[in-house]
VOVO-974336 format. One line per field, with one value per residue (C-alpha): residue in one letter; residue number from 1; x, y, z. Coordinates in nm, 3 decimals, padded with zeros to 5 digits. Example, Ala and Ser with C-alpha at 12.3 -4.5 7.8 and 13.67 -1.06 7.14 Angstrom:
2
residu: [A,S]
num: [1,2]
u: [01.230,01.367]
v: [-00.450,-00.106]
w: [00.780,00.714]
END
This chain:
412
residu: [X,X,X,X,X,X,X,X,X,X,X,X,X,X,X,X,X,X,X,X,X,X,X,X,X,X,X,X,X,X,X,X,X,X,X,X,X,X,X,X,X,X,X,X,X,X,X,X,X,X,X,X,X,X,X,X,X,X,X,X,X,X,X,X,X,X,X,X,X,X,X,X,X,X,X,X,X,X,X,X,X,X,X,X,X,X,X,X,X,X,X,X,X,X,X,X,X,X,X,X,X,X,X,X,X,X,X,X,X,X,X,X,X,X,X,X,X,X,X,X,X,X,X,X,X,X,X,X,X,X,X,X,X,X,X,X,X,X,X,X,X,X,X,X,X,X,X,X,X,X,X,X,X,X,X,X,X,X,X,X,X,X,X,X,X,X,X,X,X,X,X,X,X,X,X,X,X,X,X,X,X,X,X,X,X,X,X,X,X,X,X,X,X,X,X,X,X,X,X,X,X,X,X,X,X,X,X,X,X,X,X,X,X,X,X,X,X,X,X,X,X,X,X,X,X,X,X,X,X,X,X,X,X,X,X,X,X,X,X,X,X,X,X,X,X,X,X,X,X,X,X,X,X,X,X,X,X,X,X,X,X,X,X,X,X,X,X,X,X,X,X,X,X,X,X,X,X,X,X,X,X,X,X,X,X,X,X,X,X,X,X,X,X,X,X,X,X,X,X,X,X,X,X,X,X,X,X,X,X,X,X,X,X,X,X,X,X,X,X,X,X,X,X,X,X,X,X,X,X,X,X,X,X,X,X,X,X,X,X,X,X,X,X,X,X,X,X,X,X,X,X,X,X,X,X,X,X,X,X,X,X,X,X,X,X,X,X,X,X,X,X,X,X,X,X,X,X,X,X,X,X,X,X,X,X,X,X,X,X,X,X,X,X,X,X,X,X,X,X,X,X,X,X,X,X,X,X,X,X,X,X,X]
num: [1,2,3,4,5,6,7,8,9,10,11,12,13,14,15,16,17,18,19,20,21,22,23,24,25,26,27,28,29,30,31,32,33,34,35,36,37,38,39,40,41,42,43,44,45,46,47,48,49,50,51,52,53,54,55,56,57,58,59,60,61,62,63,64,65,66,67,68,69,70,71,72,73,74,75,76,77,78,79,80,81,82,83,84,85,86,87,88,89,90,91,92,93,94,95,96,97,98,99,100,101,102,103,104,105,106,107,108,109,110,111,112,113,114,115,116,117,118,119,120,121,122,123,124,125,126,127,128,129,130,131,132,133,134,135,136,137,138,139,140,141,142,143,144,145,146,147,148,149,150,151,152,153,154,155,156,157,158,159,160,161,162,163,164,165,166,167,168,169,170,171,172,173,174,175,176,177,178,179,180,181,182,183,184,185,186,187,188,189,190,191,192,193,194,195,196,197,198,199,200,201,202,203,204,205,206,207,208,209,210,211,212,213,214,215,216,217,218,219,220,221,222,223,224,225,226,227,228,229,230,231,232,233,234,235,236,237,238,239,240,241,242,243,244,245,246,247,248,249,250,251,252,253,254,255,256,257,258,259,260,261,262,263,264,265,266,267,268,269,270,271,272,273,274,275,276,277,278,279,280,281,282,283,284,285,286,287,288,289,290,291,292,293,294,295,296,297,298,299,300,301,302,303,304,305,306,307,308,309,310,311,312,313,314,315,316,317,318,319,320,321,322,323,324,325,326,327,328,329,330,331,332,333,334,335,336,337,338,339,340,341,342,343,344,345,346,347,348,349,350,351,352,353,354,355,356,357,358,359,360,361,362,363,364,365,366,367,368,369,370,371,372,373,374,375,376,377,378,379,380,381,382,383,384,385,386,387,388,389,390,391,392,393,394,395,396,397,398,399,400,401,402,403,404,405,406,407,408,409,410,411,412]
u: [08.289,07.976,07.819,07.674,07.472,07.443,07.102,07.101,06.724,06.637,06.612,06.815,07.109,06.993,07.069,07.395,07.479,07.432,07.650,07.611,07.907,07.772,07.850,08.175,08.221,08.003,08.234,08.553,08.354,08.223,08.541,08.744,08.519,08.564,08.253,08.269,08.016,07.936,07.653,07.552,07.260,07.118,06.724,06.514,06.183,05.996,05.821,05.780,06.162,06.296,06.078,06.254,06.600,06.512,06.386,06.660,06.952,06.734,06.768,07.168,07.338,07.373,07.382,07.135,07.208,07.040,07.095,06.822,06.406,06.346,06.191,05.860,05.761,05.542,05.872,06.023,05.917,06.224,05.997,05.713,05.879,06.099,05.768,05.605,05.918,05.934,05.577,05.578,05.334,05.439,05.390,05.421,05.698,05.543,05.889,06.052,05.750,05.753,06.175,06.088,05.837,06.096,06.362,06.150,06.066,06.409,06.407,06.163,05.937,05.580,05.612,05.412,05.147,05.382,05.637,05.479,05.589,05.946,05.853,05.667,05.929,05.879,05.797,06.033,06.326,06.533,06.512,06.909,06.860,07.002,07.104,07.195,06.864,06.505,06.467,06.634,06.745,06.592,06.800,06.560,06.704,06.487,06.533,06.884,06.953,07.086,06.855,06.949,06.798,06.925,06.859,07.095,07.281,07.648,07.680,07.345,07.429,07.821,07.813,07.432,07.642,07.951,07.783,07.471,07.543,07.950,07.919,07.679,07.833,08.222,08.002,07.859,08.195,08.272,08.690,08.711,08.935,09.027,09.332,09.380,09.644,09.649,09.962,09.985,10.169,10.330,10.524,10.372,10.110,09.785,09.931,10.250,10.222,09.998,10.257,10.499,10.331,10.084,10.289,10.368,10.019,09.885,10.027,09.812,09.436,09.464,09.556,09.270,09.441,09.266,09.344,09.260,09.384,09.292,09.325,09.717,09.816,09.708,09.644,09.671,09.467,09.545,09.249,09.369,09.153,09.289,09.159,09.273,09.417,09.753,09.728,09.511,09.826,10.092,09.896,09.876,10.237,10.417,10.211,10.297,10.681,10.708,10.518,10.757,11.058,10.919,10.762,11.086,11.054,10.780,10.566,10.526,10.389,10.207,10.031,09.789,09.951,09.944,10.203,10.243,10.237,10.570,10.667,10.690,10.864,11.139,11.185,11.145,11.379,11.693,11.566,11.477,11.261,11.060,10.889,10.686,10.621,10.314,10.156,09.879,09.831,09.739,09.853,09.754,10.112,10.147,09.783,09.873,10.208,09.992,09.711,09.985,10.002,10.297,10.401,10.517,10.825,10.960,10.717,10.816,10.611,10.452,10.429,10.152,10.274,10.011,10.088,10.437,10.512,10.384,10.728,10.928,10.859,10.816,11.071,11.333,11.292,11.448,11.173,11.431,11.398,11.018,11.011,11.291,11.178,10.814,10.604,10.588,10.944,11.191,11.445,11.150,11.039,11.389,11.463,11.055,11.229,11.574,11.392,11.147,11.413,11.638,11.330,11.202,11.603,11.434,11.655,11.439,11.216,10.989,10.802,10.542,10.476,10.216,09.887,09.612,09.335,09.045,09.184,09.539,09.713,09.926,10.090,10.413,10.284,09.970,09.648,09.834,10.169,10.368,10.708,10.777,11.097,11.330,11.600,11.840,12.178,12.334,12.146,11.889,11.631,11.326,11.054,10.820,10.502,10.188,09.921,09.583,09.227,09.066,09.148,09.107,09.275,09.565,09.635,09.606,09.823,10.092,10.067,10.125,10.380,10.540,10.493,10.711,10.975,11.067,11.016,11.245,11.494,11.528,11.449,11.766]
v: [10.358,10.169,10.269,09.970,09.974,09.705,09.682,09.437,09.336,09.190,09.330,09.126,09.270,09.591,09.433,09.404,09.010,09.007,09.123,09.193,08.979,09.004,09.354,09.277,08.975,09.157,09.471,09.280,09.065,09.391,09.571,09.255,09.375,09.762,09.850,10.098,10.060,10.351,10.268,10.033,10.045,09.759,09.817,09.615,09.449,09.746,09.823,10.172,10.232,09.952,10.089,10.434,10.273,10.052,10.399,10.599,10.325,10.356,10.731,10.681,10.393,10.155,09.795,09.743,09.445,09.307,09.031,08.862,08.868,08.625,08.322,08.188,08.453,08.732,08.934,08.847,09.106,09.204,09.021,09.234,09.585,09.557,09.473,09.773,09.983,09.878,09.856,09.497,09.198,08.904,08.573,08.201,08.024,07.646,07.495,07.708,07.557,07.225,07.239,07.376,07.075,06.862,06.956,06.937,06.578,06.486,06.541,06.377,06.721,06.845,07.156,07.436,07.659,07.956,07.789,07.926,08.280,08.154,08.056,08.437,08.568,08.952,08.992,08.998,08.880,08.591,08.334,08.275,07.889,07.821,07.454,07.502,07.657,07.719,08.053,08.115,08.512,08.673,08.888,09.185,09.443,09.751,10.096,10.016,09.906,09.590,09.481,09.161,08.977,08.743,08.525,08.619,08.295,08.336,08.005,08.056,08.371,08.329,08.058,08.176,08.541,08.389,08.125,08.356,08.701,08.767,08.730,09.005,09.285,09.183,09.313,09.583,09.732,09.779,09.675,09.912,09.712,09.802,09.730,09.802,09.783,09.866,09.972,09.923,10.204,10.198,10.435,10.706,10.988,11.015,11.427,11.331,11.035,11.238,11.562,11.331,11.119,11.443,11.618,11.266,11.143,11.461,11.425,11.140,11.158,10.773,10.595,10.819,10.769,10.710,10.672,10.548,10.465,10.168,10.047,10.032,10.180,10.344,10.238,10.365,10.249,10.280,10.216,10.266,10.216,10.125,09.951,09.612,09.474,09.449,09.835,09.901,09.713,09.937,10.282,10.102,09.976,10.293,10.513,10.187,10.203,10.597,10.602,10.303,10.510,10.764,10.605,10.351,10.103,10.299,10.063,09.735,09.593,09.684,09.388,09.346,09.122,09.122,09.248,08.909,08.742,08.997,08.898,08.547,08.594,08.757,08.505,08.179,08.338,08.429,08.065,08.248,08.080,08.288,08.332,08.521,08.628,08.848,08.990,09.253,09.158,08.802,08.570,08.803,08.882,08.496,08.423,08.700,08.511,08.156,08.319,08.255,07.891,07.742,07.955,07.638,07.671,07.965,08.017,07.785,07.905,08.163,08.250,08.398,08.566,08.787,08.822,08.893,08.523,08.390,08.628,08.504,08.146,08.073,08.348,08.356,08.720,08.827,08.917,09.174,09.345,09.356,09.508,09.811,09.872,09.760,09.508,09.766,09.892,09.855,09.630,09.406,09.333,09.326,09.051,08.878,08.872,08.691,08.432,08.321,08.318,08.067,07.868,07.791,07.806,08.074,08.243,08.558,08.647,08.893,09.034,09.292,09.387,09.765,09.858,09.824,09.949,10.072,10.081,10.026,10.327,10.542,10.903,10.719,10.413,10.582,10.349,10.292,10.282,09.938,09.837,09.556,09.366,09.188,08.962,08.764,08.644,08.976,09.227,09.308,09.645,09.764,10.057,10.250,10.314,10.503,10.396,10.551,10.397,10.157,09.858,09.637,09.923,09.909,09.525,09.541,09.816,09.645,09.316,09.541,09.736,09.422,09.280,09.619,09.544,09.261,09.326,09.667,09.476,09.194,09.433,09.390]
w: [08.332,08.441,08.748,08.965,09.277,09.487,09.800,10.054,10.153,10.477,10.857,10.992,10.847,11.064,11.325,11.565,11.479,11.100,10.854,10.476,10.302,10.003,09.944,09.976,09.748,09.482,09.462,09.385,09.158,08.983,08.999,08.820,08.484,08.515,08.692,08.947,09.288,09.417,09.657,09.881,10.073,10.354,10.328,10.607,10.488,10.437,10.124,10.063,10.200,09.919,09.667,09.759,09.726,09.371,09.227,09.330,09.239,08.835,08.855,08.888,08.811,08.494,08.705,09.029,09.189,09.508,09.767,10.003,10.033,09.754,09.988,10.062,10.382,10.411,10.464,10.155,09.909,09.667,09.377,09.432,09.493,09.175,09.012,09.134,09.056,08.707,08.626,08.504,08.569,08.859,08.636,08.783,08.594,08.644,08.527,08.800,09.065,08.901,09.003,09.360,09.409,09.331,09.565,09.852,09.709,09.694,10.019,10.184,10.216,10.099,09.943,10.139,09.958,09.995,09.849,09.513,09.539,09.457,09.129,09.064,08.806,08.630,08.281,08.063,08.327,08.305,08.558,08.715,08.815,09.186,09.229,09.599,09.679,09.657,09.525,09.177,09.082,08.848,08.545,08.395,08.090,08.210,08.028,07.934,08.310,08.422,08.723,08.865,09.189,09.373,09.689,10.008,10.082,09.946,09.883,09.634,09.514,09.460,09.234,09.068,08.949,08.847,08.613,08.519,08.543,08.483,08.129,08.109,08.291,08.109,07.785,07.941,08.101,07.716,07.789,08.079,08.346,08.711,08.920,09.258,09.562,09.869,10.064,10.420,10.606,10.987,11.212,11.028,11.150,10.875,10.865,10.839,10.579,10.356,10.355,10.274,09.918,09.862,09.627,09.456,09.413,09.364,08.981,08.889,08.848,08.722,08.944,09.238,09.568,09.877,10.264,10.531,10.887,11.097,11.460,11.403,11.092,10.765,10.468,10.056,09.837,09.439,09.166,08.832,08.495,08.171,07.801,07.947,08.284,08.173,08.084,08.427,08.621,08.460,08.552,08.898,08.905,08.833,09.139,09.376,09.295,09.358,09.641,09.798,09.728,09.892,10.231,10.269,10.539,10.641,10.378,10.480,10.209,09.871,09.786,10.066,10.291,10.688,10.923,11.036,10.693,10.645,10.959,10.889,10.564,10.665,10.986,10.743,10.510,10.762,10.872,11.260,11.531,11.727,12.092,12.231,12.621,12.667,12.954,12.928,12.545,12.650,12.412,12.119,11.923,11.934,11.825,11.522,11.413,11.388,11.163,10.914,10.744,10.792,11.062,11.254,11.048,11.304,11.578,11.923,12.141,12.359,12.744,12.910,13.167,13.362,13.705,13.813,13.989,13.628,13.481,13.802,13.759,13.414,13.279,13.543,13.555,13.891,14.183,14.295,13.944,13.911,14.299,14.182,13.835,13.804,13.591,13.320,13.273,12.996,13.174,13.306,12.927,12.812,13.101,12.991,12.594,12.724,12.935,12.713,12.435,12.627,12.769,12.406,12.282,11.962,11.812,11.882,12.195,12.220,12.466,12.594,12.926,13.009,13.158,12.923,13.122,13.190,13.549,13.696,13.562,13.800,13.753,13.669,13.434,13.303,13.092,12.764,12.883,12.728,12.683,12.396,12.463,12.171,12.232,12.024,11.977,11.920,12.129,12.367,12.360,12.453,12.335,12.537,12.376,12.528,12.312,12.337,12.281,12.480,12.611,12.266,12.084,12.315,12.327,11.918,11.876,12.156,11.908,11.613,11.819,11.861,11.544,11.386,11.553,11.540,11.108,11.181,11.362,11.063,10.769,10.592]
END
């Protein structure tokens, strides 16, 4: 299998409020043809450390791709380094400048002197033209690598490798496809999860198994290589169907969708409405269940209810109650899930009522603790959790907390 590497140029992307995208759009991209990444690096704009990266990616992998440092500034200096690296000559491509000039023309703009280093091109490579920019990539063939360059906007790059460079690396990946899936996992310990599939996966070296737990639950992710992608989805098909029957309604779903895109499925197809009341989580189990288009079909409404006159008044919860049991207590939430049901007339309401910190705990209702309430025509429960993390982690695991049961409760 084809190795590929892709390097993200520019200092900014060191930084806390950029992010590299790219990476990510380029590895499924890559991975639809068969080629494997196995690095990615984010290099600032610093010569001698990008020259280190471009000579190290050579020494190892068969595809180097990178993203950014191809404009007009000082700073921009991916042409120049790959130059260096590969020991070839920096020519001006006057078609390429003549095109440049004539953007800025078209509109209404003098082209700047160092506007010309966008049309330096290396010898031998192949200029990638970039309609919805400035700077066009650059495709180079150097000892029997694949190097290919280009600029950092997605919306210049996406379109630039799926027209110019796509063709190239389906040849190259020589019929080698990849499938992947990703099963999402909760209710389940990463120990006690992986003693439980272990001995299953542990049988196949194709599809490789991965995992890997998140803020609220874990994930399992399946890559399996084959000839051709109908092949590559059998392999991946067969390790996805064993490993179901063996996690059970543990496995939420095994084709990448969210807890609350499950959610809604099963409450749009037992044609359910839903509510929500929410106190420490804010709004946020609601907020989750409208990510989903179309969602209006079975979500009425939600209640913010954050102070106990908020539950009193707007849920008919009874004062009496919240003075004997407590904001955060079972019967509270369970009383939070009833009201909000009959105020919105749902035919589910769900609550969740706890402490999610950083202050406010006590020895009896410590940080963490949170009670998620579920009412419908039929019956009326609550769970205690204690979730730990801080306070983001414990208002996202509440929602998910939330969001599993209701999905437990309306599984079959």
């Amino acid at each position: 299998m084809l190795r590929a590497e892709i390097i993200a140029i520019g200092s900014e992307l060191l930084t806390p409020h950029r992010t590299d995208t790219n990476s990510l759009w380029l590895t499924e991209r890559l991975n639809s043809v068969g080629i494997e990444v196995q690095l990615k690096t984010i290099v600032g704009d610093h010569e001698p450390i990008l020259e280190d990266s471009i000579r190290d990616a050579l020494g190892r992998s068969d595809v180097i791709i990178s993203t950014g440092g191809l404009g007009p500034t000082e700073d921009d200096v991916t042409r120049k380094v790959f130059a260096r690296v590969t020991g070839r000559q920096l020519k001006l491509d006057f078609a390429v400048l003549e095109q440049i000039r004539e953007r800025f023309a078209s509109r209404g703009y003098q082209m700047t002197p160092n506007n010309e280093r966008q049309a330096l091109i290396l010898q031998g490579g192949i200029v990638l033209p970039n309609p919805n920019g400035s700077a066009p990539g650059i495709k180079l063939k150097h000892e029997g690598k694949l190097l290919v360059m280009l600029p950092g906007p997605p919306r210049e790059n996406q379109p630039m490798f799926n027209d110019y460079v796509m063709t190239d690396l389906a040849r190259l990946s020589r019929g080698v496809r990849i499938s992947k899936r990703v099963l999402k996992v909760t209710g389940l310990g990463e120990s006690a999860l992986d003693d439980l599939i272990a001995p299953t996966y542990k049988e196949y070296t194709n599809p490789s198994t991965t995992i890997l737990f998140t803020d609220s639950e874990i994930e399992i992710h399946l890559t399996a290589t084959a000839d051709t992608t109908a092949r590559a989805e059998g392999v991946v098909d067969e390790l996805t169907d064993k490993l179901e029957e063996k996690l059970g309604y543990y496995c939420y779903s095994s084709r990448g969708e969210s807890l609350e895109e499950v959610v809604g499925h099963r409450l749009r197809l037992k044609q359910f409405t839903i509510a929500t009341a929410e106190s420490c989580t804010g709004g946020l189990v609601a907020e989750r269940l409208t990510r989903v288009p179309g969602s209006s079909d079975y979500f009425i409404g939600s209640v913010v209810s954050y102070s106990s006159d908020a539950k009193i008044r707007l849920l008919d919860v009874g004062k009496e109650l919240i003075e004997q049991r407590g904001a955060v207590s079972g019967e509270v939430a369970e009383a939070m899930a009833r009201g909000v049901k009959a105020r919105m007339n749902s035919t589910i309401g769900v609550s969740v009522t706890g402490t999610a910190g950083p202050g406010g705990g006590t020895d009896a209702v410590p940080v963490g603790t949170v009670y998620i309430g579920l009412a419908d025509d039929v019956v009326t429960s609550n769970r205690r959790l204690i979730l730990p993390g801080d306070r983001h982690l414990i208002r996202w695991r509440a929602s998910a907390a939330a969001l599993e049961m209701i999905r437990r409760r309306y599984l079959l």
